[in-house]
Each structure stands twice: as structure tokens, then as C-alpha cells.
C-alpha positions as CSV (number, residue, x, y, z in Angstrom):
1,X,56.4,124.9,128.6
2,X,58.5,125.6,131.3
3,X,60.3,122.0,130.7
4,X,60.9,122.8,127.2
5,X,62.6,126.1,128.1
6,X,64.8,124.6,130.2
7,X,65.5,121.9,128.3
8,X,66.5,124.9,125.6
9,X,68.7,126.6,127.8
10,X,70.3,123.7,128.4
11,X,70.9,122.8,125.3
12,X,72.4,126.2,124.3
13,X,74.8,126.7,127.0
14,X,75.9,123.7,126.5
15,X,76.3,124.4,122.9
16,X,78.1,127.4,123.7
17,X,80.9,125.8,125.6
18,X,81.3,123.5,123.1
19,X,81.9,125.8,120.6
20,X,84.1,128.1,122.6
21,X,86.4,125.1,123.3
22,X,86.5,124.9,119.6
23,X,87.0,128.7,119.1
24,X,89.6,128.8,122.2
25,X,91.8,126.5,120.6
26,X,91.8,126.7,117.0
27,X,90.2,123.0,116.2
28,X,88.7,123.8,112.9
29,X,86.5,126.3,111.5
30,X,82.2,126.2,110.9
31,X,83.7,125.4,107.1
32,X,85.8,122.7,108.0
33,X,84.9,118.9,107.0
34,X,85.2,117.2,110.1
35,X,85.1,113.4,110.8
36,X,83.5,112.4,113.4
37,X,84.9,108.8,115.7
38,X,81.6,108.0,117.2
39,X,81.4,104.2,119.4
40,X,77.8,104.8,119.8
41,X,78.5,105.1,123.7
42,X,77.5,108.4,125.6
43,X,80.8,110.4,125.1
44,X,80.7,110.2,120.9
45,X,76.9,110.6,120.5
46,X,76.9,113.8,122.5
47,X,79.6,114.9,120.2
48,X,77.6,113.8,117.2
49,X,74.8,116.1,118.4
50,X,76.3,118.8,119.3
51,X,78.1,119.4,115.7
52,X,75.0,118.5,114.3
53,X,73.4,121.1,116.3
54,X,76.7,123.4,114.7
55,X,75.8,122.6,111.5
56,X,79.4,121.6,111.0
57,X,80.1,119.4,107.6
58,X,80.6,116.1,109.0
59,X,80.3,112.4,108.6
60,X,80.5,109.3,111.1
61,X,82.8,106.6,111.3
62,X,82.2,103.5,113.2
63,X,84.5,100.7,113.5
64,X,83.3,97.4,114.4
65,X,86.1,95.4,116.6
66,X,84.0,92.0,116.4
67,X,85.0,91.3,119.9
68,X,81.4,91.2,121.8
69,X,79.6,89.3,119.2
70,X,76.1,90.4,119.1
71,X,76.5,93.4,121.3
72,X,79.2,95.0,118.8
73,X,76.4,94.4,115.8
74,X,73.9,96.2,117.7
75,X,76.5,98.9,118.4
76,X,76.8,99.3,114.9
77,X,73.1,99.2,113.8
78,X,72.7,101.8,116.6
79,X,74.9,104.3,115.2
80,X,74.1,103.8,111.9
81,X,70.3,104.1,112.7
82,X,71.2,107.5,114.3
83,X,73.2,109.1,111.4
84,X,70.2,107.9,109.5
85,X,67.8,110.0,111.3
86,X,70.3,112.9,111.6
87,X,70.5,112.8,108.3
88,X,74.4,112.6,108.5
89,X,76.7,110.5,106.0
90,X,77.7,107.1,108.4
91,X,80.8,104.7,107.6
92,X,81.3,101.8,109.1
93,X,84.1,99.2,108.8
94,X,84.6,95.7,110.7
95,X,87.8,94.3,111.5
96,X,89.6,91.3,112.7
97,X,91.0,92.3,115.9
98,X,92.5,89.0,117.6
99,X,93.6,87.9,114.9
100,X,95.6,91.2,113.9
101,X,96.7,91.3,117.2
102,X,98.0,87.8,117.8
103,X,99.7,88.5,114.4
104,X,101.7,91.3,115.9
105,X,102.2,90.1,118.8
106,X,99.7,93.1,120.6
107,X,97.4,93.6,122.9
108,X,93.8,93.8,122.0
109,X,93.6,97.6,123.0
110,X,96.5,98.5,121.2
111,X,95.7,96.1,118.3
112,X,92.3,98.3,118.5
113,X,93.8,101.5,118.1
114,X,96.1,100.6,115.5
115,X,93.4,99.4,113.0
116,X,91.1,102.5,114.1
117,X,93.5,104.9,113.5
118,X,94.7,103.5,109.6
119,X,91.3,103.2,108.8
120,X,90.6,106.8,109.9
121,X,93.5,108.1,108.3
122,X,92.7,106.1,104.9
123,X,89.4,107.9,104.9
124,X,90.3,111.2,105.9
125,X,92.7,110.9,102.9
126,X,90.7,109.5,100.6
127,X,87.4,111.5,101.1
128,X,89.0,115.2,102.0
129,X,88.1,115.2,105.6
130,X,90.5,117.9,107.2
131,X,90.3,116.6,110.8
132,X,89.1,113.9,113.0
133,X,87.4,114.3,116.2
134,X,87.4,111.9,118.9
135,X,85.2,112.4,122.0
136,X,87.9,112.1,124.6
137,X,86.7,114.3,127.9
138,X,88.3,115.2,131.1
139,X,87.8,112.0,133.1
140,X,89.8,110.4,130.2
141,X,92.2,112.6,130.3
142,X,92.9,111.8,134.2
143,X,93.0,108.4,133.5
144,X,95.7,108.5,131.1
145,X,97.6,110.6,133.2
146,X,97.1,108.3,136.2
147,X,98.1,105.4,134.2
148,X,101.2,107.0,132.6
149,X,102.4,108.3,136.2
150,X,102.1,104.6,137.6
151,X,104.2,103.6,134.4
152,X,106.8,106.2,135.5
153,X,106.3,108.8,132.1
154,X,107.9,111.8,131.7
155,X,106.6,115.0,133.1
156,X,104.9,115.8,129.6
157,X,102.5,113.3,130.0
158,X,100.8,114.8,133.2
159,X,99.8,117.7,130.8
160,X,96.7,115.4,129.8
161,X,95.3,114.3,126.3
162,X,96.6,116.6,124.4
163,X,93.8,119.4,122.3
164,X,95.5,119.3,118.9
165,X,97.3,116.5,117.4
166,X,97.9,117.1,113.8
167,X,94.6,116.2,112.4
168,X,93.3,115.1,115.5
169,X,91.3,117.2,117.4
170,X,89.0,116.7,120.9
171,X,86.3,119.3,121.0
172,X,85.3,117.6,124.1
173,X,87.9,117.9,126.4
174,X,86.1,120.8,128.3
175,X,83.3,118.4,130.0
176,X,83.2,116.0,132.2
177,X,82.0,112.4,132.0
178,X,78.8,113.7,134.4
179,X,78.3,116.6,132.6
180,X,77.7,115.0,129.5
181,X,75.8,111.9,131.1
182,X,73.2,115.2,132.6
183,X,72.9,117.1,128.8
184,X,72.4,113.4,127.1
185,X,69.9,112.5,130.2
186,X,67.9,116.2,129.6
187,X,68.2,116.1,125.6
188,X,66.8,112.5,125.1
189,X,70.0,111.8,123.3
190,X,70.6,107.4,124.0
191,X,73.4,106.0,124.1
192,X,74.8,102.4,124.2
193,X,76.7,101.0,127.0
194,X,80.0,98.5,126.7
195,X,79.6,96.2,128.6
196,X,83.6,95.2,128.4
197,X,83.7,99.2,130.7
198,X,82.5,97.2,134.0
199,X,85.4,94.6,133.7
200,X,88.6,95.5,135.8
201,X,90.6,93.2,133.4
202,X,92.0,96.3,131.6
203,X,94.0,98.8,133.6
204,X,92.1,102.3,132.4
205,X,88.4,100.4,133.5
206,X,90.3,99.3,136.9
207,X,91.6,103.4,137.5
208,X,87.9,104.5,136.2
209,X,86.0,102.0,138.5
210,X,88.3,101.6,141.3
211,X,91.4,104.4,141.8
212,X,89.0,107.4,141.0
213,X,86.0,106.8,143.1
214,X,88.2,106.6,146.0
215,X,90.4,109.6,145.0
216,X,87.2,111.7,145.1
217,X,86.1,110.4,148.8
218,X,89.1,112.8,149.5
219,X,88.2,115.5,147.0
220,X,84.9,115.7,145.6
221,X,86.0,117.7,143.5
222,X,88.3,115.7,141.8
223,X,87.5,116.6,138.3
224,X,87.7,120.5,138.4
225,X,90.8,120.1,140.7
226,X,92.3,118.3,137.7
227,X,91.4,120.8,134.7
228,X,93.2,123.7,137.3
229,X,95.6,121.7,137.4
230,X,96.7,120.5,134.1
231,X,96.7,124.6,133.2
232,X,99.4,124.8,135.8
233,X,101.4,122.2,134.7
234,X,100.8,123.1,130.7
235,X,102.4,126.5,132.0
236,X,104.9,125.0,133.9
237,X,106.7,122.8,131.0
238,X,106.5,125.9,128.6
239,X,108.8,127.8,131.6
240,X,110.9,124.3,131.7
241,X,110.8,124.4,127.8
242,X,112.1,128.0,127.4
243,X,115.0,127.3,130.8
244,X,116.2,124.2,128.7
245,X,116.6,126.2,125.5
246,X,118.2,128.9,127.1
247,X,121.1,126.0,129.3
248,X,121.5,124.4,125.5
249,X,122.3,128.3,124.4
250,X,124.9,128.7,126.8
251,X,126.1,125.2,126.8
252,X,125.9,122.9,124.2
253,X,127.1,123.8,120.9
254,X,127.5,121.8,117.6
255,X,130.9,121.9,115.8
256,X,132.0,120.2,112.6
257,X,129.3,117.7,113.0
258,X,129.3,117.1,116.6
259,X,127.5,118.3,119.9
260,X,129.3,119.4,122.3
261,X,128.2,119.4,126.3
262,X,129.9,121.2,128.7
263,X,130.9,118.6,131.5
264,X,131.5,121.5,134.0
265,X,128.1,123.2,133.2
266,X,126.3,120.0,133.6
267,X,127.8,118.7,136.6
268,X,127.5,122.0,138.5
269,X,123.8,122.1,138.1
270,X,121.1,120.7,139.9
271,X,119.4,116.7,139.0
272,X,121.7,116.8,136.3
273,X,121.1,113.3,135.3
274,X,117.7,114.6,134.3
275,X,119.0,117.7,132.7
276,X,121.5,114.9,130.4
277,X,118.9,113.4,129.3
278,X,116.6,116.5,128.4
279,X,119.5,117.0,125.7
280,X,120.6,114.0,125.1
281,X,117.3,111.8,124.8
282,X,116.5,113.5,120.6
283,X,119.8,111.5,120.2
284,X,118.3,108.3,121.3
285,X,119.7,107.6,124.5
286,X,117.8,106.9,127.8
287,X,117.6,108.3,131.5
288,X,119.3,104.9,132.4
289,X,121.8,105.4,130.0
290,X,122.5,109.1,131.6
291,X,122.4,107.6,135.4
292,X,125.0,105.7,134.0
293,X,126.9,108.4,131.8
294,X,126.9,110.4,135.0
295,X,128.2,107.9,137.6
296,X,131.1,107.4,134.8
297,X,131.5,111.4,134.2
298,X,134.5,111.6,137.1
299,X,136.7,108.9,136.6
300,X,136.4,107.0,132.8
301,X,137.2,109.9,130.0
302,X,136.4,108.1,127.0
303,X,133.9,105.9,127.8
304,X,131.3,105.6,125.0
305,X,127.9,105.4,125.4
306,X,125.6,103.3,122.1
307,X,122.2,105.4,121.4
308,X,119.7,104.3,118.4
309,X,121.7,106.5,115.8
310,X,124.2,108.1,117.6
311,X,127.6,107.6,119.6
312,X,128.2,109.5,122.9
313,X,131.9,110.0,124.3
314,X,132.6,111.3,127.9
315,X,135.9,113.7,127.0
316,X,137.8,115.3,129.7
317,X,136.1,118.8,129.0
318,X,133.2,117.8,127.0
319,X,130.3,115.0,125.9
320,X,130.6,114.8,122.4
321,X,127.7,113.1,120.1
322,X,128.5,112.6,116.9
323,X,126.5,109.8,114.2
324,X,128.1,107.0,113.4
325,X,130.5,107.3,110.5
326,X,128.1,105.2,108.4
327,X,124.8,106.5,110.2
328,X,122.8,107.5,106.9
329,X,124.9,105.1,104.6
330,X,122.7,102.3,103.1
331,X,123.9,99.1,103.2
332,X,122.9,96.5,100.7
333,X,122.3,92.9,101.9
334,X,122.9,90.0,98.7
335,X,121.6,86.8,98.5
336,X,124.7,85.4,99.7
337,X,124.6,87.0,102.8
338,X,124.8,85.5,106.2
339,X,125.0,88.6,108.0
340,X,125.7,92.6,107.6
341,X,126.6,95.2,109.5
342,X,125.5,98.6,109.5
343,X,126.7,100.7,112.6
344,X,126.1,99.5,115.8
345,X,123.5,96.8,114.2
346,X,123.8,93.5,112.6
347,X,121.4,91.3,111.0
348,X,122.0,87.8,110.4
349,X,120.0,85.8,107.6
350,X,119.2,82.9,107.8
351,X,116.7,80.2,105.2
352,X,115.0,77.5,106.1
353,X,111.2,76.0,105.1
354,X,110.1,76.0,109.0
355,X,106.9,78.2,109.1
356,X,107.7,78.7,112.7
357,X,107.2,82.5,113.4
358,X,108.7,83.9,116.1
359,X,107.4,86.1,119.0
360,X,110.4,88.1,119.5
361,X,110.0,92.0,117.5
362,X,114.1,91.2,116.8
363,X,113.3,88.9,114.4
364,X,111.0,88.7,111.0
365,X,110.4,85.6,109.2
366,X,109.1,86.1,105.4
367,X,108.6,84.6,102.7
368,X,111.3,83.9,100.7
369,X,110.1,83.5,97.3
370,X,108.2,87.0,97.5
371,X,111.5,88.2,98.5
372,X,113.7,89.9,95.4
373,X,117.5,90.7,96.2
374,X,119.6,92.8,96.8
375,X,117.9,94.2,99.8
376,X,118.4,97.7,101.2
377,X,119.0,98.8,104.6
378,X,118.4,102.1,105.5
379,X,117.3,104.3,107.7
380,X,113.4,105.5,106.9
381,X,112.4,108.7,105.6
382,X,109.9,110.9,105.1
383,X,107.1,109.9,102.8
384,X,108.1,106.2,103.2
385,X,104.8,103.8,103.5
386,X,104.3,100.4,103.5
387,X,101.4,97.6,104.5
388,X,101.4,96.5,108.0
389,X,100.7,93.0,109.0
390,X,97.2,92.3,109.2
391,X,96.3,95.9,107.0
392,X,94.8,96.1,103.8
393,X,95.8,99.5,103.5
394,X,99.1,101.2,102.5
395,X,100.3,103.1,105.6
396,X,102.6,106.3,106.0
397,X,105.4,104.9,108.3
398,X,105.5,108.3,110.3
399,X,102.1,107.7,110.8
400,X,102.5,103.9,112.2
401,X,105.3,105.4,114.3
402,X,102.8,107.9,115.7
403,X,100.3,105.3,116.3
404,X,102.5,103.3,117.5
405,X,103.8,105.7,119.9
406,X,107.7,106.0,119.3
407,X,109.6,108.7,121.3
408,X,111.5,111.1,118.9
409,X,114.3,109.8,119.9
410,X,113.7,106.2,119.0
411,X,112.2,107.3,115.6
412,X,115.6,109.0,115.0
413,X,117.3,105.5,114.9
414,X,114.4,103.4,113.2
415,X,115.8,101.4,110.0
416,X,114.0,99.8,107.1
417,X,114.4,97.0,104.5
418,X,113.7,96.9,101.4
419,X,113.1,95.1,98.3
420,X,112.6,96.6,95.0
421,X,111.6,100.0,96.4
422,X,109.5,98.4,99.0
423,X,109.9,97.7,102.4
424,X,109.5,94.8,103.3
425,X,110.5,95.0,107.3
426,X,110.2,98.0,109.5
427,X,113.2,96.5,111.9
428,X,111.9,95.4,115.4
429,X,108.4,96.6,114.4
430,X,106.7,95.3,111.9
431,X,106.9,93.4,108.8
432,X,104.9,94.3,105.2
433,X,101.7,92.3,105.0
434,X,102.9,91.2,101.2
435,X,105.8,89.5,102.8
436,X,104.1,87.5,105.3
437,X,104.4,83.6,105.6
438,X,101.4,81.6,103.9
439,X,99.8,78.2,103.8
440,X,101.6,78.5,100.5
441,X,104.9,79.8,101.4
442,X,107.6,77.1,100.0
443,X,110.6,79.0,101.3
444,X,111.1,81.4,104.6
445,X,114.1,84.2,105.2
446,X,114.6,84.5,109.0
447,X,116.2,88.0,109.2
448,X,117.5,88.6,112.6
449,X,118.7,92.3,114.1
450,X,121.4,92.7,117.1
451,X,123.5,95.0,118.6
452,X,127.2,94.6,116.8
453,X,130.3,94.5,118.6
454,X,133.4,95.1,117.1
């Protein structure tokens, strides 16, 4: 008796934090139909049992990556078994994943979260779920911010995975990896294990099995020390937030069309470089691009600096940025064609019946005979959607952005083509699946983008 009592307590306050995560942060309500990511390893079946335990509305989905053979069936046949006796509604889909990602040039994790994340989305859509939840957890959350520090990110990444994202929720971030290994362990709740988690191929497995365990020789602690932290750095970049709104009040302006920077403002204050690109950066320009722009600021009025949709100009009192004259024109591309212009960008077309496809995102080879002119180039909007190589399934193109992981800025200057009110090339991303070369493709347009000088 006494075992089952504690195993009860347990269970509740465990329960309880799980829901006052939930509650703290606004994830969804006891109403809400919430779809549930679960891999069938210890993180996602805890958070299958704990909604379950909720009584939330939800339903499973499980995506076979066919990369482990006979492991990722038994994954598979594990969760599925589970839902069964949970009496919860279980979705499974299996994909292609080398062979997606070798199409798009990828790597097999981000080829992985690309199809996982359509598929989601496609079902969320078609079957009414209002969010998804993923069983992402503190230690993941250091992870990524570990990785994105030795990849030199911005100081918004060290705030951590991130609660809320649209439809994306992570009603596990409160817990730690050993906190939920101790509730599954005293619940009964199994689990399957990757076996691909003890390789130190990948660079998150070689942080989790290598960085972190010597991180926590100097403070035990490591994981509480974090979750303190990230609140102070969460508050810290709403202070930053509100400083930077209140410089831009009192120092950049818009006129007729342009922004306007004051070049006295800016060069009396402190790491201004970084404070240039703060502003400038929605504008698609880079903090390489503003190390330069401020090295220039003294002695070259005039220079002019090229972003992804917008020109900047070092003036003797100001930076001005202003679009191109012809940023939001379309241009339309004829068969004729060997090459157009369109702001700062060119591409050149070439045809040929070589079925050599390139590696390089600058160009896209496609099939010429699927291919109706004229062509329009424009820059994407929303609503726009298309079918990404490799996917079955039509795709919002802010979505693939997302998933893809395009700064604002970039996204500003992201151009499409297309053919017949289709797009048929996301350019330097992604071509449409339709368009693709073939084993019967006769006839292949190379279509090749560049910077343009004048």
C-alpha cells in the first residue's frame, strides 16, 4: 500500500507541474485538440501519458524515418501498440529520408525535420488539430543553445527553445531529462531507446554525451543553473528590446519612402556596429556587412551597401535605405530569354537535354517540357504554396521558410518563379516537385540566379 501511495503522489505532482507549465504560459486549453509528436522514446511517451492522464483531446503522430531498418519498425509498432491500449487515435506515416535529402542537397537531420514538420502541418490542417506538441525538455533546450553559441548565433538564441511557436507548443520544457527518466521509471511507463543517441557522429549527441557531463563535473547543478538562467536572459532581451525601440524613436526616421539613420547618433554610441545591424538587419543586410559599413562611415560618403531587398547609402549626415526602384516589380522572363534582370539579381537561362543536376542552391534544373512560358519573377507573398522536392504535399511557403529557418531579414528578399500561377522555383531554395527532372524528361531549363552588376 504504501508503494502505491507513493507511486500516486508521484504521479500527481508531477501531473501538477505539468499542467501549471501549461496554465503559466497559455499553451492550450483542457478543450483544445492537441496533437501529440510522440518518437516512442522516454521524453514523448511521458508526454503522451501525462495528457492522457489530463484528459486532453489528443491524437498521436509518429513518423517513421526508415533510417534504422528494423529498429525504426519496432519504434513504430511500439507506439502504435501504446495508443492502442490508451485508447488514443495513433497516425503514423513513413518517409524516404536519404533519398529527400540527397535530393535537396540536406542533411539527414534537417532532411528529418523538414518532412516531419509538413506532415504535421498537413494533418493539423486537415483534421482540425489546433496545436502540436513536441516533448522538447530543458536538457534539449541547453543543447541547442550550446550549439548555437559554438555557431556564433545571436543573443536571442541563448533564450532557449522557445514555449510558443505559433502552433507549436512544448508542455515539457519545465522537466528535466532525469526527472522524467525517475516519473517513467516509478509509473511503469516504457520507453524505446535510439540507438543512433549513443553515436557522437551528430553534433547535439556529441554536446549531450560529451560537453555536458563534463560541464556538470563543475556544477552539478547544471540543469537548474540553466532554467535561472534563461529567465534572466528572457528579461534581459525584453530591456534590450524596449532600449532599441526607444534609440530607433529618437533616431531613425522614415521619409518619402526611405529610412533615415543618424550617422552622429550611431557613431557616438557604444558597439555601434552591433547597434547597425539591430536596425539594419529586417533590411537584409549582415553584421559583416555593418563591420564594413562602419569602417567606411568616416571617409567614403556615398558608398552603397547591396542587402536582399534593399539598398543602403552612407550620406554625409545620414544612412539612407530605400528598395530598389523595381523591388516589388515583377519581371516576366520569355522563352526567348537568355537572361533577366530584376534589381540587384540576374538569372541566366540556359537549355540543354543533360540530366546533370547541380549541387549548387544558385541554380535549378527542370524540366523543360512541364515548363509553360512566360514565367514570372516576383518576390513571394503571403498565402503563396507550392510542392517541395521530394513532398507529396502542397506546402505554405512561409511555412517552408519557417522550417527552413530564414532570418526575417532574408525572407524579406526571397523571390519566386512562376508558371501559370505556380511556382515552379523558390530561388536558391527549392524547386516544385512537379518540375523536377525525370527518367522521362526530354528537355531541361538550367535557370541560374547571380548578383547583377551594372
Amino acid at each position: 500500500m504504501y508503494y502505491e501511495t507513493l507511486e500516486a503522489v508521484v504521479s500527481w505532482c508531477m501531473l501538477e507541474q505539468f499542467l501549471n507549465h501549461i496554465n503559466r504560459h497559455t499553451l492550450c486549453t483542457p478543450t483544445s485538440r492537441v496533437l501529440l509528436a510522440v518518437s516512442g522514446g522516454m521524453d514523448s511517451m511521458v508526454m503522451l501519458h501525462l495528457f492522457k492522464k489530463a484528459n486532453y483531446p489528443i491524437a498521436v503522430a509518429h513518423c517513421n524515418f526508415q533510417l534504422r531498418g528494423v529498429e525504426a519498425e519496432q519504434d513504430e509498432q511500439f507506439v502504435a501498440d501504446a495508443c492502442q491500449s490508451l485508447s488514443v487515435p495513433f497516425l503514423s506515416k513513413r518517409f524516404n529520408t536519404q533519398e529527400y535529402a540527397k535530393q535537396n542537397r540536406l542533411s539527414i537531420q534537417v532532411a528529418a525535420r523538414e518532412l516531419r514538420y509538413a506532415w504535421f502541418e498537413a494533418l493539423m490542417d486537415d483534421q482540425k488539430f489546433e496545436y502540436l506538441a513536441t516533448a522538447h525538455h530543458v536538457n534539449d533546450s541547453l543543447e541547442t543553445v550550446l550549439l548555437k553559441w559554438i555557431h556564433g548565433s545571436s543573443l536571442e538564441s541563448f533564450a532557449g527553445i522557445p514555449v510558443k511557436n505559433k502552433r507549436v507548443i512544448r508542455p515539457m520544457l519545465f522537466a528535466t531529462r532525469s526527472l522524467l527518466s525517475d516519473f517513467a521509471s516509478e509509473q511503469g511507463i516504457m520507453w524505446r531507446t535510439d540507438s543512433s543517441n549513443d553515436s557522437d557522429d551528430y553534433q547535439r549527441n556529441f554536446i549531450r554525451n560529451q560537453i555536458i557531463p563534463k560541464l556538470k563535473e563543475i556544477n552539478p547543478a547544471l540543469e537548474s543553473t540553466f532554467q535561472h538562467g534563461l529567465k534572466k536572459i528572457i528579461g534581459e532581451l525584453e530591456f534590450l528590446k524596449n532600449q532599441l525601440e526607444q534609440w530607433k524613436r529618437d533616431h531613425v526616421h522614415e521619409k518619402l519612402g526611405q529610412v533615415r539613420i543618424d550617422k552622429a547618433a550611431l557613431l557616438n554610441a557604444s558597439f555601434s556596429d552591433s547597434l547597425l545591424w539591430r536596425v539594419v538587419r529586417e533590411y537584409g543586410f549582415n553584421i559583416d556587412q555593418c563591420h564594413d559599413m562602419m569602417e567606411a562611415m568616416h571617409s567614403q560618403s556615398g558608398k552603397k551597401f547591396i542587402g536582399t531587398s534593399h539598398l543602403l547609402t552612407l550620406d554625409r549626415e545620414h544612412i539612407i535605405i530605400s528598395p530598389y526602384d523595381d523591388a516589388y516589380e515583377a519581371v516576366t522572363i520569355r522563352e526567348k530569354n537568355e537572361s533577366v534582370v530584376r534589381g540587384a539579381w540576374e538569372i541566366s537561362i540556359a537549355r540543354s537535354r543533360s540530366k546533370e543536376i547541380s549541387t549548387n542552391p544558385i541554380v535549378a534544373s527542370l524540366d523543360a517540357d512541364k515548363i509553360k512560358f512566360p514565367i514570372t519573377w516576383r518576390y513571394w507573398q503571403p498565402g503563396d504554396s507550392f510542392y517541395p522536392l521530394g513532398m507529396e504535399n502542397r506546402k505554405k511557403l512561409s511555412d517552408f521558410l519557417i522550417d527552413r529557418k530564414i532570418p526575417l531579414a532574408d525572407k524579406n528578399g526571397i523571390s519566386v518563379l512562376e508558371s501559370e500561377g505556380e511556382i515552379i522555383w523558390v530561388v536558391g531554395h527549392r524547386i516544385d516537385n512537379r518540375y523536377k527532372i525525370t527518367p522521362e524528361t526530354k528537355a531541361v531549363i538550367k535557370l541560374t540566379v547571380q548578383p547583377h552588376f551594372s
